[in-house]
Every structure is written in structure tokens, then in C-alpha cells.
N, C-alpha and C positions, 0 to 999 in steps of 0.2 A: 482486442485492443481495450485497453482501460485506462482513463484521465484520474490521475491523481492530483489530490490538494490534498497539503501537511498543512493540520489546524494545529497541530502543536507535539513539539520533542519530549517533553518527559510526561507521561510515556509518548510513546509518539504516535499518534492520534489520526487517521489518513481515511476520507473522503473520497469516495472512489464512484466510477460512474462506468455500468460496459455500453464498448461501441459508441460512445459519442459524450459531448458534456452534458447533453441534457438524459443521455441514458438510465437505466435504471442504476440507482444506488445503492454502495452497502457500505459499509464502515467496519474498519479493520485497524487495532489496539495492537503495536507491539513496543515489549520492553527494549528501549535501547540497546541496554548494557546485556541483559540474556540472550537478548534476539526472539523470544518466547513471544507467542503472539497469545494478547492475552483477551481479545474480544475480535471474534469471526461471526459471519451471516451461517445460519444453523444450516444451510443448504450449502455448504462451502465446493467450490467449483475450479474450474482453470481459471477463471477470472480471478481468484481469491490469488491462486497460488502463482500468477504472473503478477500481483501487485505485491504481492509479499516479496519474491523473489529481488524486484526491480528496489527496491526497498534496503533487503538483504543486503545487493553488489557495493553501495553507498555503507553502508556498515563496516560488512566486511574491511574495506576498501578504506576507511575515516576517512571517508567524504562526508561534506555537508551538504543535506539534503536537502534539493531547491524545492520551492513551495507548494509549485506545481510540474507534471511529468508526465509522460504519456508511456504506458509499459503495452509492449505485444509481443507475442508468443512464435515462436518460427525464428 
């Protein structure tokens, strides 16, 4: 499970925490428009790639993405 916070859309800028809010942190850059993610934790993990993902569906999707979100895997 990973809590997401969107500090900001262009690029779009996402706050992430695994397993809980106050869990460990990592921060994850991706281009709106490419969808290219342009700053990952150098250890990139399934936590990386369910917040990317949850991310993604709201894209793919033009959905607007709410501020905060909770993404899990299964």
C-alpha cells in the first residue's frame, strides 16, 4: 500500500509514503503529457511501480488527479 500526495501537476510532482502516512518516503517526477517519469528513488521497487501505475489510470483516463490517494497492489 502507498499514500499519495500531488504537490503539483506540471510536472507532476507525487509524495509518497509505503504502508502507512507516516511510512517511509520517496518521491516520484512524472511528465504529464509523456507520462515518462522523470525522477525515481534509485532503489525503485513495487512501491514505485503501484504509485506510478495509480497515477498512470488518472491519465490515461483525463481524470484529474485528486491531491491525495491511497494505491495497492493485488
Amino acid at each position: 500500500m502507498v499514500y499519495i500526495n500531488v504537490v503539483s501537476l506540471n510536472p507532476i510532482v507525487l509524495n509518497c509514503h509505503k504502508n502507512s502516512i507516516d511510512g517511509e518516503a520517496f518521491r516520484l517526477v512524472i511528465d504529464p503529457e509523456t507520462k515518462e517519469v522523470l525522477e525515481q528513488p534509485k532503489d525503485s521497487n513495487i512501491d514505485v511501480s503501484i504509485a506510478y501505475s495509480k497515477v498512470f489510470g488518472y491519465l490515461l483516463n483525463n481524470k484529474p488527479l485528486p491531491t491525495s490517494m491511497v494505491a495497492e497492489w493485488g
